[in-house]
N, C-alpha and C positions, 0 to 999 in steps of 0.2 A: 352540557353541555351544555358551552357553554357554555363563551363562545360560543346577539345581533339586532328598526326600531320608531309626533304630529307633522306635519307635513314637512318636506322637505327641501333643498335644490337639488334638481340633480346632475351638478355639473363633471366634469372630470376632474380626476385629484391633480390638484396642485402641487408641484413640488414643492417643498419647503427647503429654502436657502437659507443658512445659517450666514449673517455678515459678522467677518472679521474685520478687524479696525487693527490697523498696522501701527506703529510707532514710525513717526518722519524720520527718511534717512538721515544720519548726518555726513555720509562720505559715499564716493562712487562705489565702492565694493561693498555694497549692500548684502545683509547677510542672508539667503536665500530662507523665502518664506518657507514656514514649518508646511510638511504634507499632513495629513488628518492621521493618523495610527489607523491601520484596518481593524474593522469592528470584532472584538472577539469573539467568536464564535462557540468556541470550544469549551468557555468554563457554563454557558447558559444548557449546553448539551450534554455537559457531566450533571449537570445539574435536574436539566429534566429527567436524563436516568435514574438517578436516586431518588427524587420525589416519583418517580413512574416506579422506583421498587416498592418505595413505602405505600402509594398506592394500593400496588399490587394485593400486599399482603390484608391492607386495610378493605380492598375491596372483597375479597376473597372472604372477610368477615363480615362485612356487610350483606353480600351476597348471599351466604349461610342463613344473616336472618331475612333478608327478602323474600326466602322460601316459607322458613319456619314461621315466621309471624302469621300470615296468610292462614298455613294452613291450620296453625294450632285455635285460630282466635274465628275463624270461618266468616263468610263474606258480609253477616251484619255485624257483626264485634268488630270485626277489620273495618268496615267503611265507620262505624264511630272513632275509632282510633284514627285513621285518617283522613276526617275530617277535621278534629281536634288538633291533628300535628298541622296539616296545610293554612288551619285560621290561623292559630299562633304565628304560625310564620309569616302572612299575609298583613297580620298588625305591624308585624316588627321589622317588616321592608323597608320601614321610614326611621327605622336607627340607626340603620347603616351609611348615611351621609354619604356615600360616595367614597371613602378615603381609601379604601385598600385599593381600587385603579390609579387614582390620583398616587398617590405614594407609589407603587409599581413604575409611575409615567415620570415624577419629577425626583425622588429621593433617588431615584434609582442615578440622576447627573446632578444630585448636588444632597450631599450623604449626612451631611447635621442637619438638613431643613425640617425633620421630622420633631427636632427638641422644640421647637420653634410653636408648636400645634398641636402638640400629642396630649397635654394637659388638659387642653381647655376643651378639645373632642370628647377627652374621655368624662370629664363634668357633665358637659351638653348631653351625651349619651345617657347617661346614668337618672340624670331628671326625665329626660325622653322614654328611658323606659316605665321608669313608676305611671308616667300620663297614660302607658300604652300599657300596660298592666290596668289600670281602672280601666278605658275604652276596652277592652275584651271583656271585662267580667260581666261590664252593661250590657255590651252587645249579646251575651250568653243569657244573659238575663232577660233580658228582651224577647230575643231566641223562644226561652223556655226550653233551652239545652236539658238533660238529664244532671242533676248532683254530679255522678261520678267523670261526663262531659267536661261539664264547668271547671271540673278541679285538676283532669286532663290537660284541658288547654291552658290554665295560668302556670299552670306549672312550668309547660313548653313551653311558655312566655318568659319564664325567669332559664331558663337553656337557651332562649333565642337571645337574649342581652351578651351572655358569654360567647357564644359560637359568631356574634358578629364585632366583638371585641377581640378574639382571638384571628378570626380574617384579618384586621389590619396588623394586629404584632405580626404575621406570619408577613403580610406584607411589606413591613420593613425588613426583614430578613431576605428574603424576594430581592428587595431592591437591592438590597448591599452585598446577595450573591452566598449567604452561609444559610446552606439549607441542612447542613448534615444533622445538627439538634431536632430541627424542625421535622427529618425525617423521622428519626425515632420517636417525638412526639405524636406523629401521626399514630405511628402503630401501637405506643400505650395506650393511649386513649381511647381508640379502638376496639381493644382488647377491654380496657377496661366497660368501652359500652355494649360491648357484645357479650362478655361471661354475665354482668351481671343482667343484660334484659333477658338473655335465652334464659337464667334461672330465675327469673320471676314470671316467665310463661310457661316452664315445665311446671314452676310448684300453683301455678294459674292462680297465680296475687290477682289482685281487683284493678280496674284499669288506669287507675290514679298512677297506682305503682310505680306503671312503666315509664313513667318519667324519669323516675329517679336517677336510673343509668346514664340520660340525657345528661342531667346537670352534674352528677359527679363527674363525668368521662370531662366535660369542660370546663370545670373549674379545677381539675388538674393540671389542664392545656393549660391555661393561663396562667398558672404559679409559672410552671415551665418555660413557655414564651417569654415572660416577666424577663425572666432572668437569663433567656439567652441574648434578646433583644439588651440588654443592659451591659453584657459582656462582649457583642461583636457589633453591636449596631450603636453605643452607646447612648441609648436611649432613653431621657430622663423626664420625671412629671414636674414641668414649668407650666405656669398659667401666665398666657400671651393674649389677652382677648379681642388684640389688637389683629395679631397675626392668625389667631382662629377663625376671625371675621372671614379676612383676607382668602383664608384656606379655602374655607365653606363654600366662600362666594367660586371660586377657581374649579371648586370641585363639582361645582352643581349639574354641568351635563352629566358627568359621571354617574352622579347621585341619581337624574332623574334616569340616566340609560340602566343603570344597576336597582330601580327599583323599578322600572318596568322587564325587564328579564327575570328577574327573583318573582315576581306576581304569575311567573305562566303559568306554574302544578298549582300554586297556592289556591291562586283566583280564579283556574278551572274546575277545583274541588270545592270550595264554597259555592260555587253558582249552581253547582251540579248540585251537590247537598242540599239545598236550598228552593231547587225548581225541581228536581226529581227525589232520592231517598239516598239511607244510609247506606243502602245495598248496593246501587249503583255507582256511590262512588267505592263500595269494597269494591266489585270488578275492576273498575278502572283502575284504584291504585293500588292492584297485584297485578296487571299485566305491564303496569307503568314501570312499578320494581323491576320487572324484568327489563322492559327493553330500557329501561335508566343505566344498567350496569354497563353499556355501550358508548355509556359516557366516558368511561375513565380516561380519555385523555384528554378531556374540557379543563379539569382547572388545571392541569398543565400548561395546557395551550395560556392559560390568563398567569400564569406566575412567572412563566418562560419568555414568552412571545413579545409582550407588551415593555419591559426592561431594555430587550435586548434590540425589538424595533428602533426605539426612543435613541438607545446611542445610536445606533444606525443611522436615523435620520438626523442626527447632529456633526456626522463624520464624512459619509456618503452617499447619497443619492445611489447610485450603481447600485450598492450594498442591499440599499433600504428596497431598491424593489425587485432586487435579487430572493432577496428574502423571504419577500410575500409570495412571488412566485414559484420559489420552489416548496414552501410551507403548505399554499391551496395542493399543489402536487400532491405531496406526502400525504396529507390532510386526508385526499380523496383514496387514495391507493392502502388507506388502512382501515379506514369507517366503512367504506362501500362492502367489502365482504362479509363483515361482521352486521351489517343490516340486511346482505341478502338473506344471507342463512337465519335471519331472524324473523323475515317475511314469510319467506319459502316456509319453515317448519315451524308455523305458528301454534299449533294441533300440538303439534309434540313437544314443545318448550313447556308450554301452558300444562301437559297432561304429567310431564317429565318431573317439573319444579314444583306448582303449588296446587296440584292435583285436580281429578276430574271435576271437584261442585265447582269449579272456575273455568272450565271448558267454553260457556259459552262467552266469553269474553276472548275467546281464540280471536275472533276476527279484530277485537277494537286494536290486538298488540299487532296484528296487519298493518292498521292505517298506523300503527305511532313509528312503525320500523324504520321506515323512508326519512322519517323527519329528522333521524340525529348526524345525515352526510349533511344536511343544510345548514343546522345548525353549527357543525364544525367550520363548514366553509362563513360562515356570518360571523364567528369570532375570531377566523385569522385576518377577515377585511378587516373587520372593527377597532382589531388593534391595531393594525396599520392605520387608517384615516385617525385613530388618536394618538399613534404617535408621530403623525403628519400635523399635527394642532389642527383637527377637524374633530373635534369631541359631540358637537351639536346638531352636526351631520347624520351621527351614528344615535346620537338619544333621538332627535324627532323623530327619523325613522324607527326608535323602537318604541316610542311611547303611543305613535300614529295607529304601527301595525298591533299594540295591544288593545288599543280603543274598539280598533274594528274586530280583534279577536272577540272579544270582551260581548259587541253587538252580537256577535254569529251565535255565538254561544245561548244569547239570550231569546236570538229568534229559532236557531235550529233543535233546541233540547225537547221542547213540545214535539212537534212534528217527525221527529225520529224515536221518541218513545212510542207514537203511535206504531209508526212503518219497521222497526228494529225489533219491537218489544221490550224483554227482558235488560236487553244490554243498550236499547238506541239514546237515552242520554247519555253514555258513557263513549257512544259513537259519534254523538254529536261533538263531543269536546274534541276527540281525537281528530275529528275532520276541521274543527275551527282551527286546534293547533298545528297541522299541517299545513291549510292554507296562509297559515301566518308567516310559519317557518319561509316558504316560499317565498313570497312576497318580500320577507325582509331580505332575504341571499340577493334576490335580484337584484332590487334598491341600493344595497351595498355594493353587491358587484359594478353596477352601471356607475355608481359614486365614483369608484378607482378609473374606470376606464380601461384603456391599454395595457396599463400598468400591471392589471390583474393578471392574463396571460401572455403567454408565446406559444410560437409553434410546436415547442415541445411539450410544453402541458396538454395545450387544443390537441395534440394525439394522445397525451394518456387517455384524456378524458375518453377522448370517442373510442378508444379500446377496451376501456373501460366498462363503457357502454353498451358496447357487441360482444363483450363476456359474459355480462350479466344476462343479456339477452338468451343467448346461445343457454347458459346454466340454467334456465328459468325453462327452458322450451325443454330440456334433458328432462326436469324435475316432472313437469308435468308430464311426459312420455312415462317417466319409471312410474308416477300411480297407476295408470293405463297399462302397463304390465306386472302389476301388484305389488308393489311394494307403496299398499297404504298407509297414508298416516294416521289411522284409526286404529292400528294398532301399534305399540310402542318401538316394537323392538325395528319393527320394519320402517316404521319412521325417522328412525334414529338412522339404521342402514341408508335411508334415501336421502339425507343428508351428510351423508361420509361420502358418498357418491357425487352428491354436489361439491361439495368441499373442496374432492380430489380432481375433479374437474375443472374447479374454478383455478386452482394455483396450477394444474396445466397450462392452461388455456391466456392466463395472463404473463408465466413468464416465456411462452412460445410467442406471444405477439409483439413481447417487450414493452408490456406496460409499468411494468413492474420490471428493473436492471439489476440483474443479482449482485455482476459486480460491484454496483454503490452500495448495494444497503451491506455489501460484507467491507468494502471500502472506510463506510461511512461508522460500522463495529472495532473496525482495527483501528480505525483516527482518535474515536473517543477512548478507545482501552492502552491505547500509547501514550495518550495525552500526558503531558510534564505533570507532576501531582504540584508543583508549585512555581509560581514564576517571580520575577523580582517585582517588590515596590516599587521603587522607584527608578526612574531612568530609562528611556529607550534605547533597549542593547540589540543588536542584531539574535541573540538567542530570547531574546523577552519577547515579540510579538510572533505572532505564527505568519507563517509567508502567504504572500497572495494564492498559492497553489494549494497551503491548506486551508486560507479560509473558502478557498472556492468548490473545496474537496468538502468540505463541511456543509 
């Protein structure tokens, strides 16, 4: 999730005006200036629905092994395996240059600029990774990692070159609006990484192995992408070194704001590895799988949002902060339920999913529950302040609030392994990422200003607010008349109870408007499946009443 970041200003957002330059009349009957097309709403929303199906199905596989890994490989095989996947990844945060926001931000209003850079990115990467391939092996060596460690993580180091090569092909796709390949991409590859690691954990291959999955599942993506990206995005390998400069240099907030959010799980799991053991980051990253799957509508939010803000704030001001505001809305009114019930029935997720020797890690998936509404709410500011051209805004604040993540961590993981035990550096992290998470929503929000709400948000929120409440104070009544979470089934029960209370209770207060969200199903399922190229027709743009309906 996922979708928010050295010091900052922190003033209110600026609008950004777009100046048009007229041609001088030559006669009194001037021909009346062009109005801006209202921004389309509709095709970014068809759109986030099929990458939210292919998702779905990918997450549902993913989900499957977030269980199964955990518990086949148990809490010190798991925290070697992921430690070895979080370093890899932690190297390879400085391959990703930034390009897939940048390209989301400016391909997305000017649709060849991508032939322009995509060659000489892809060069630059490929040197970049060989360098970051050696720095891991040293580092490992150094280390004094285990053989089958060492050969772990380079391996996930040759998956991480591809998996941040295939982020930008998808993000030209993104830009120019043809995700329908992309979604089926999603779900082979998928599939392809899920049948083959779950069979090399039933048949309990050596831990090298389990890479292998990694890098075929994404060097299929890429053939794939290749060649959808060539077909609808025309996307061809030119070397520009001139214009790669140019790019690099443009994309560099991106770059730094995308490589301090990519560092959160990495660089909390090597500190932890590192100051405390292997064990401790097993706990932590099986409860993390769990509350992680609450993410699923992060990279939505970054493939949808950021495109569709950008024309927004090239066409309409109104629009543009129409947008955000109803987006934090939605944002808050889908992730808050789905974190309560992840707070509330920590016990029984933990005892339910990756079984009891990970029990006492119930409390760390407590403190991680609350932090993915933040997070949601930091990537729909962020994309907004970037596609207002405030890009540097959003990186110092994230690079700021990783620095001091980064301290907490180093000073609180001593001191909570004393007072926590078993699990208190794994408590430590989740408390630094928490306090991070906060700090950065604030920062962002305060950034926007005004902008960010109205009066109709300021009451979902706070009803919001007094549901949860209210469902929190029910939950703990129902343990007080027995239905513990110590034991499963009755745990399970005291969360169907919550459940059903909570979708009482918000759509009796009207935080939650039945008729939009059945409104807002009928708009996207009627939607035209095609509109014209060229030409503005009276049936080509959708009317101000449905992009307002949208």
């Amino acid at each position: 999730m996922t979708g928010g970041y050295l010091c900052r200003s922190l003033r209110s957002a600026i609008p950004v005006e777009v100046p048009v330059i007229e041609t001088p009349q030559t006669s009194e009957a001037a021909t009346p200036r062009a109005v801006p097309a209202p921004v389309d709403t509709h095709t970014p929303l068809r759109n986030a629905l099929k990458l939210g199906g292919s998702l779905l199905v990918t997450y549902v596989i993913g989900f499957g092994l977030q269980v199964l890994v955990p518990r086949l490989l148990g809490p010190e095989s798991f925290g070697q395996y992921n430690w070895a996947t979080n370093t890899a990844t932690a190297f390879f945060i400085l391959s990703a240059l930034g390009l897939d926001v940048y390209i989301r931000k400016e391909v997305a209003v000017r649709k060849e600029h991508a032939n322009e850079f995509f060659g000489g990115t892809l060069l630059l990467q490929t040197v970049l990774a060989v360098l970051l391939l050696g720095a891991l092996a040293l580092v490992m060596h150094l280390r004094g990692a285990p053989p089958e460690v060492r050969t772990l993580a380079l391996s996930l180091g040759v998956y991480q070159f591809f998996f941040r090569l295939n982020a930008i092909l998808a993000a030209v796709l993104h830009a120019h609006e043809k995700v329908d390949g992309l979604s089926v991409a999603h779900i082979l590859m998928k599939c392809i990484w899920g049948f083959g690691l779950a069979t090399l954990l039933l048949l309990r291959a050596p831990l090298p192995w389990l890479a292998a999955p990694f890098i075929a599942a994404e060097i299929f993506k890429t053939v794939f992408l290749f060649r959808l990206t060539r077909q609808h995005a025309g996307l061809r390998l030119r070397l520009d070194l001139r214009a790669t400069g140019v790019v690099l240099l443009a994309a560099l907030p991106f770059f730094l704001n995308d490589a301090a959010l990519a560092s959160n799980g990495p660089l909390d799991i090597f500190v932890l590895g590192t100051l405390a053991n292997t064990t401790e980051v097993g706990y932590y990253g099986a409860v993390w799988g769990i509350a992680g799957m609450t993410m699923l509508l992060s990279p939505i939010l970054g493939w949808v949002l950021l495109p569709m803000m950008s024309r927004a704030a090239a066409s309409s001001q109104e629009e543009f902060t129409r947008i955000l505001r109803r987006g934090l809305e939605g944002i808050v009114s889908l992730s808050v339920p789905v974190t309560l019930a992840l707070a509330l029935g920590a016990e029984t997720w933990v005892r339910l999913l990756i079984g009891e020797a990970y029990l006492p890690a119930a409390p760390v998936l407590r403190l991680l529950a609350p932090i993915f509404v933040f997070t949601y709410v930091a990537t729909v500011c962020g994309s907004w302040l970037m596609a207002a051209n405030r890009p540097w805004t959003v990186t110092r604040t994230t690079v700021l609030a990783v620095g001091l993540k980064l301290v907490l961590n180093l000073v609180l993981i001593g001191p909570f392994m004393q007072w926590r035990g078993l699990t208190g550096g794994a408590s430590a992290a989740a408390t630094s990422l928490a306090l991070y998470e906060i700090i950065v929503t604030i920062v962002l929000v305060y950034a926007i200003g005004s902008r960010a709400w109205d009066a109709r948000s300021l009451a979902v929120l706070g009803k919001t607010v007094g549901v949860c409440a209210a469902v929190t104070a029910a939950h703990l009544l129902l343990g007080q008349l027995g239905l513990d979470s110590r034991d499963l089934a009755r745990g399970l029960a005291r969360l169907v109870v919550d459940g059903l209370l909570y979708v009482s209770l918000i759509l009796l207060t009207g935080a939650v408007r039945k008729d939009e969200v059945l409104g807002l199903v009928r708009l996207v399922r009627n939607r035209r499946k095609s509109k014209p190229d060229a030409g503005p027709t009276p049936s080509g743009s959708p009317s101000s009443d449905e992009v307002r309906a949208a």
